[in-house]
Backbone as a printed PyTorch tensor [residue, N CA C, xyz], in Angstrom:
tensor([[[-30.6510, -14.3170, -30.4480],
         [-29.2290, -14.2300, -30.2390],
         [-28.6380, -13.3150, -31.3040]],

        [[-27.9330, -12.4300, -31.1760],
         [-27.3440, -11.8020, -31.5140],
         [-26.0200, -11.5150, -32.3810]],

        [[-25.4110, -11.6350, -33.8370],
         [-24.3550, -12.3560, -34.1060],
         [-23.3530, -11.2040, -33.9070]],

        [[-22.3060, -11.9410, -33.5400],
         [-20.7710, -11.3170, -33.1010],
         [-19.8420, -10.8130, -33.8850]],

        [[-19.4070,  -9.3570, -34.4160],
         [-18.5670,  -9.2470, -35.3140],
         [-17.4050,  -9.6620, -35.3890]],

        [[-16.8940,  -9.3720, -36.5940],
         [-15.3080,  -9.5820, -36.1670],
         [-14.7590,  -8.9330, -35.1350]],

        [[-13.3230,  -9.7890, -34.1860],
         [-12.8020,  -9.4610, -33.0490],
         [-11.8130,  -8.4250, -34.2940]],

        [[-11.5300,  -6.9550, -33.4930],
         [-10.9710,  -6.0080, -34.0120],
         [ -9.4370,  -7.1420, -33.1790]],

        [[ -8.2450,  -7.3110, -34.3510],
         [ -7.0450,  -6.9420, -34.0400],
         [ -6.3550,  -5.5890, -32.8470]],

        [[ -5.4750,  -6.6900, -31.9550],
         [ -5.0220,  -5.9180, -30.9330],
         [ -3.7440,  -5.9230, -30.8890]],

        [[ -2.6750,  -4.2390, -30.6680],
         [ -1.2250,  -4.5210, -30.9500],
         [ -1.4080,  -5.0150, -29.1750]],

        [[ -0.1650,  -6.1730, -29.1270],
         [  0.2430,  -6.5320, -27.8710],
         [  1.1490,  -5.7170, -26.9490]],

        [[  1.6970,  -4.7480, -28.1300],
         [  2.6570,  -4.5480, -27.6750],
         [  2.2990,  -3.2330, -26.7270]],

        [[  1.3780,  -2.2370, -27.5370],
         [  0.4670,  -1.5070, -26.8680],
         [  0.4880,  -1.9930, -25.2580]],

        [[ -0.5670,  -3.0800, -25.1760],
         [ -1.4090,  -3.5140, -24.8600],
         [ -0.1180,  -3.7680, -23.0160]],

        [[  0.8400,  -4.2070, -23.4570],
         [  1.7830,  -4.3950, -22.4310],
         [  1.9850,  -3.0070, -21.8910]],

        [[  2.6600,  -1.9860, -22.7910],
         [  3.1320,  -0.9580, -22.4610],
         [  1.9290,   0.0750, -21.2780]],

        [[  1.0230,  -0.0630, -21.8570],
         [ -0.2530,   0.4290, -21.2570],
         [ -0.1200,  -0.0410, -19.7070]],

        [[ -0.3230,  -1.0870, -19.7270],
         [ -0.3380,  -2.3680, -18.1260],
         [  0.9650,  -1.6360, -17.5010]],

        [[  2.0260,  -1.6590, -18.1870],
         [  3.2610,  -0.6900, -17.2810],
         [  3.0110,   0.4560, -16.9320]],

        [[  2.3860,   1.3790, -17.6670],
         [  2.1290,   2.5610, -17.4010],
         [  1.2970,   2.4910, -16.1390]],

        [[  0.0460,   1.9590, -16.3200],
         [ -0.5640,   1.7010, -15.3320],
         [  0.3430,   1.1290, -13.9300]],

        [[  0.9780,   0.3540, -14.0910],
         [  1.4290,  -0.4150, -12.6510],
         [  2.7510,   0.9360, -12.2740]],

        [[  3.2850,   1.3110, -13.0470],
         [  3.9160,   2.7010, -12.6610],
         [  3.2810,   3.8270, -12.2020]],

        [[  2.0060,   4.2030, -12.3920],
         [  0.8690,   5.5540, -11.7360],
         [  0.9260,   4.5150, -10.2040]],

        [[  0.3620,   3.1480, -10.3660],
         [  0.0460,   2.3990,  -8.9740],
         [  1.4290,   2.4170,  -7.9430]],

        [[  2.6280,   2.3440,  -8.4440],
         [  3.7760,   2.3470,  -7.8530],
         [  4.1330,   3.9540,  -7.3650]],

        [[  3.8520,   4.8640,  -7.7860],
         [  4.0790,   5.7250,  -7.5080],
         [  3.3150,   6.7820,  -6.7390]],

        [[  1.9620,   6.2510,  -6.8450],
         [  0.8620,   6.7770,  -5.5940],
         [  0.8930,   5.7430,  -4.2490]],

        [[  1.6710,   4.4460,  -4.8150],
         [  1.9940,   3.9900,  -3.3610],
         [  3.7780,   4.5580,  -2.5670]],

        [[  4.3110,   4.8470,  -3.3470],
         [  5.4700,   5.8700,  -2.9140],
         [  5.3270,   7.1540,  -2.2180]],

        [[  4.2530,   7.3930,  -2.9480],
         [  3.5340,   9.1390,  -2.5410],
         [  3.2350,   8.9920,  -0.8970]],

        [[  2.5160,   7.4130,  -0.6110],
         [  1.7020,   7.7330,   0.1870],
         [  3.0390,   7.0610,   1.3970]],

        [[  3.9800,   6.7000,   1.0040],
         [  4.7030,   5.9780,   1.8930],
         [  5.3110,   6.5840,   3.1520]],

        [[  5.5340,   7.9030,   2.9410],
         [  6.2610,   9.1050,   3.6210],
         [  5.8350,  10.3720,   3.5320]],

        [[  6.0990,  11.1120,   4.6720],
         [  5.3780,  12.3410,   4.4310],
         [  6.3730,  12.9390,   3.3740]],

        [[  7.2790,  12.6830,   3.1240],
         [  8.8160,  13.4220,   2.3580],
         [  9.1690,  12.8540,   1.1250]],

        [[  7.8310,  12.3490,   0.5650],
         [  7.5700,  11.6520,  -1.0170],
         [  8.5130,  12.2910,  -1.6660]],

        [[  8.3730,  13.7050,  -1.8340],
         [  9.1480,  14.3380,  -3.0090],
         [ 10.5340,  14.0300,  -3.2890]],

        [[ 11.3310,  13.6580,  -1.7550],
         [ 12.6370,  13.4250,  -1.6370],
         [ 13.3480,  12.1070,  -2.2000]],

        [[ 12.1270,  10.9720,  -2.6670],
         [ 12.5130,   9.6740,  -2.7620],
         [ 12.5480,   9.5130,  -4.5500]],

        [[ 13.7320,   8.9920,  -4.8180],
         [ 13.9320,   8.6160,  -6.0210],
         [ 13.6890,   8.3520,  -6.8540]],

        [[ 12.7190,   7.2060,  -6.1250],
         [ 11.7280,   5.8150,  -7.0090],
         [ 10.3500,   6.8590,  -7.5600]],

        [[ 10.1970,   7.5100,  -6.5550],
         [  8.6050,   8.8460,  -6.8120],
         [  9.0780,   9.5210,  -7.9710]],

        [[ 10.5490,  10.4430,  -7.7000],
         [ 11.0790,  11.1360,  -8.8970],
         [ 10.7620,  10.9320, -10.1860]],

        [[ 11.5970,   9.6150, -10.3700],
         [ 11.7170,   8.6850, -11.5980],
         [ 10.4330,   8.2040, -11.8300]],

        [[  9.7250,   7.9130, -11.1450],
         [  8.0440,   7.4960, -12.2260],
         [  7.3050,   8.6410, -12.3790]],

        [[  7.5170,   9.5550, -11.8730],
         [  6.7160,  10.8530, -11.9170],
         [  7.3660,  11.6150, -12.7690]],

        [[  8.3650,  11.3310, -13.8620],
         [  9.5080,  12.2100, -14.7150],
         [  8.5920,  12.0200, -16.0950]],

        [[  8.3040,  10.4110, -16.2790],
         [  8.0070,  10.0880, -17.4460],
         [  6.6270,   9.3420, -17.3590]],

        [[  5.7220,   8.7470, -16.5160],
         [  4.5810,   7.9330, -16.4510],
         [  3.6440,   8.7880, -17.1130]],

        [[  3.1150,   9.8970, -16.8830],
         [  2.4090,  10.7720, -17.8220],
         [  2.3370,  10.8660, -19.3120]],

        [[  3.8670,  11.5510, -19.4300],
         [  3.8250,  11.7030, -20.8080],
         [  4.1860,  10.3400, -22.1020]],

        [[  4.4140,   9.1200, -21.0420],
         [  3.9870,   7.7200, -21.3690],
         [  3.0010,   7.6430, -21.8850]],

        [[  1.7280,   8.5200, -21.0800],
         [  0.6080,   7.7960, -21.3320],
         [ -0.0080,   8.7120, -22.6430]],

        [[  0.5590,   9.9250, -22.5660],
         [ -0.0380,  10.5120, -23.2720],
         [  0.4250,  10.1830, -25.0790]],

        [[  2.0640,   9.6240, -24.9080],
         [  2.1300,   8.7160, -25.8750],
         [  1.9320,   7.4900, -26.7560]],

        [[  1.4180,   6.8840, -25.6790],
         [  0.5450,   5.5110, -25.7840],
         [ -0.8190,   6.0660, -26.2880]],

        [[ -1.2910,   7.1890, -25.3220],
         [ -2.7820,   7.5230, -26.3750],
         [ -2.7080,   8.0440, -27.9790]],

        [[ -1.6780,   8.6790, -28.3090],
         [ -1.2030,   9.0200, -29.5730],
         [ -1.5090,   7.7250, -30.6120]],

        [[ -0.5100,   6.6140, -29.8500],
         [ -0.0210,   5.6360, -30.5990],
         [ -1.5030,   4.4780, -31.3080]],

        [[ -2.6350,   4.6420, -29.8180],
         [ -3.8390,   3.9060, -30.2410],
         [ -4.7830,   4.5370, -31.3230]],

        [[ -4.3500,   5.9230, -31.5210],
         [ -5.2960,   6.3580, -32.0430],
         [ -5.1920,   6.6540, -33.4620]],

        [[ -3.5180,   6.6100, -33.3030],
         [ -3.0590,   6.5510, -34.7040],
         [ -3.2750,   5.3100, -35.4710]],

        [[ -3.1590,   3.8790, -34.9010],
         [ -3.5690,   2.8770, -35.2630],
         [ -5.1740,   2.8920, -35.4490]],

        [[ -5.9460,   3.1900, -34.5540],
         [ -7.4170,   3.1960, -35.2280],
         [ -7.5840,   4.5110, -36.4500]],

        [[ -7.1760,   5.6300, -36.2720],
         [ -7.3900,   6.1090, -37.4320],
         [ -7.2760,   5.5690, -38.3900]],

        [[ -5.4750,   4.9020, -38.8650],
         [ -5.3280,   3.8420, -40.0210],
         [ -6.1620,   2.8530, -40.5570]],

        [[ -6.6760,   2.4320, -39.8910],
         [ -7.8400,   1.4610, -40.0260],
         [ -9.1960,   2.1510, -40.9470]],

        [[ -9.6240,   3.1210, -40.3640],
         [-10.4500,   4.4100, -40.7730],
         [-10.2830,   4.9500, -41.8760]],

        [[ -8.9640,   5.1980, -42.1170],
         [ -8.5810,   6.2330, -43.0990],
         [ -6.8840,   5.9280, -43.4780]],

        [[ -7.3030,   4.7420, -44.8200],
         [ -6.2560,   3.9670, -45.0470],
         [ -5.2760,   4.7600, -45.7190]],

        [[ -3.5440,   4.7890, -45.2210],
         [ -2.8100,   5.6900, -45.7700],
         [ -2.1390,   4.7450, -46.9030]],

        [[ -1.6020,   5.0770, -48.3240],
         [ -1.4810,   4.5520, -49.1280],
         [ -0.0450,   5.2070, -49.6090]],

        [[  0.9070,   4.2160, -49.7210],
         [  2.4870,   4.2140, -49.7550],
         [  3.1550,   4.7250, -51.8510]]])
C-alpha cells in the first residue's frame, strides 16, 4: 500500500467560478444549437462576450496560486 500525501489546499472560490464558466460554454452551445439564427439571440451574445476570456482568467488565477506555492513571494 502506498502512503498518501498531503491533500494540496483548494481555493473554493476558484473552484465555483470554474463550474460557471463551464455551465456557461454548456449554455451557450445549447443556444447555438437552438436556432438556425443563434447569432441573433441575446442569451448566445452575452455568454459568448465574456465565457472565454473568463476562462482564460481563471487559468491565470490557478497558476498564479500554484506558482506561489513554488516560488514563495516575500512582503
Amino acid at each position: 500500500m502506498v502512503a498518501a500525501g498531503p491533500v494540496p489546499e483548494r481555493d473554493g472560490v476558484l473552484d465555483c467560478l470554474k463550474g460557471l464558466a463551464i455551465i456557461l460554454v454548456v449554455a451557450g452551445h445549447t443556444a447555438q444549437t437552438s436556432t438556425p439564427d443563434f447569432d441573433n439571440l441575446f442569451v448566445f451574445r452575452a455568454i459568448y462576450s465574456f465565457h472565454m476570456p473568463m476562462f482564460m482568467f481563471l487559468a491565470g488565477m490557478v497558476i498564479a496560486v500554484s506558482l506561489r506555492k513554488v516560488f514563495p513571494v516575500s512582503n
